[in-house]
N, C-alpha and C positions, 0 to 999 in steps of 0.2 A: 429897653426891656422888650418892647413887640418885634425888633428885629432879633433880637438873639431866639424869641420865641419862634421865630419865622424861620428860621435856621435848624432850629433845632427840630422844629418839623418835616423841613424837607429833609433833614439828613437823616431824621428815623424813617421816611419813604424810598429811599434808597439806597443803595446796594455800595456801591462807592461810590466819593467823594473827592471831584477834582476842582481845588481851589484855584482859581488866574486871579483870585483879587492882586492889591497890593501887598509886597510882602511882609507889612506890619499887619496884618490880618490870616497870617497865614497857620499861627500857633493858637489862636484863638478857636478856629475853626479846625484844626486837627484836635483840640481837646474836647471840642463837641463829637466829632467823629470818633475817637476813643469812648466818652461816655455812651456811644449807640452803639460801640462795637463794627463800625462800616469805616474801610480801607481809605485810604484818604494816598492823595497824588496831588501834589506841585510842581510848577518848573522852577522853585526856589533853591537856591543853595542850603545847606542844615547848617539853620543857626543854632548858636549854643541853646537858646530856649527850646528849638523845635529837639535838640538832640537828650535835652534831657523827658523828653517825653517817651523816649525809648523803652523804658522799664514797663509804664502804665499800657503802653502800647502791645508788648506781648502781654502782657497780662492778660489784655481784653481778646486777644489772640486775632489780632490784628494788622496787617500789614502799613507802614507808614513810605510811599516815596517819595523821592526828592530830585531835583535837579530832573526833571523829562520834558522838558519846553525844546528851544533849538538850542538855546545856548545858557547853561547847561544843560544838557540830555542829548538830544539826535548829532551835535554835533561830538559827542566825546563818543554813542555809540556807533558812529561814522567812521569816527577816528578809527575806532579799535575793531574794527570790522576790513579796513585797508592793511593795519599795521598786521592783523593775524593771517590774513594772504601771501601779505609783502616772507613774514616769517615761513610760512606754508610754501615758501616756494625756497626758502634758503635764504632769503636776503636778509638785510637788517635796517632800521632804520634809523638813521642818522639826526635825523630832525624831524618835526613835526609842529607847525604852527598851522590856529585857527582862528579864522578871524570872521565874527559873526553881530548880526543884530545891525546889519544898515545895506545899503546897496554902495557900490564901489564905483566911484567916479568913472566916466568912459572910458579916460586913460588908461585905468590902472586894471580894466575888465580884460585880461588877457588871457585866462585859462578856461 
């Protein structure tokens, strides 16, 4: 109870609300941010829980996102940032693999 009380104080102190906790906490604390009305951001995927918060979220007329960590977020808007060049110049893309969230043995550091 004095943590959710502590939450829900800082999040009526602020303006948006960006959750890193773990992602079973992650719906918890955007339905605190919807009841203050303050935009709430994760690097979490949308779970069915987080997506049925959708409705209450305009409601409050509030923005909810998802996926903006590296992986998902910078790396899919990496992605689509090469692919609209690659297009932008006429080409097409054939493939596109990304592979994120560790460092890559020396051998395989080639690009």
């Amino acid at each position: 109870a004095e943590a959710m009380q502590s939450l829900e104080k800082l999040v009526a102190e602020n303006d948006v609300v960006v959750s890193m906790l773990p992602y079973v906490h992650h719906v918890k604390v955007a339905e605190v941010a919807i009841r203050n009305k303050k935009h709430f951001v994760t690097t979490s995927y949308v779970s069915d829980e987080m997506q049925a918060l959708d409705g209450d979220a305009q409601a409050a007329g509030i923005t909810i996102a998802c996926e903006l960590g590296v992986d998902p977020g910078l790396d899919h808007m990496s992605a689509k940032k090469v692919i609209d060049e690659v297009h932008g110049k006429g080409g097409r893309v054939q493939a596109f693999y990304s592979v994120t969230g560790g460092l890559p043995a020396p051998s395989a550091n080639n690009n």
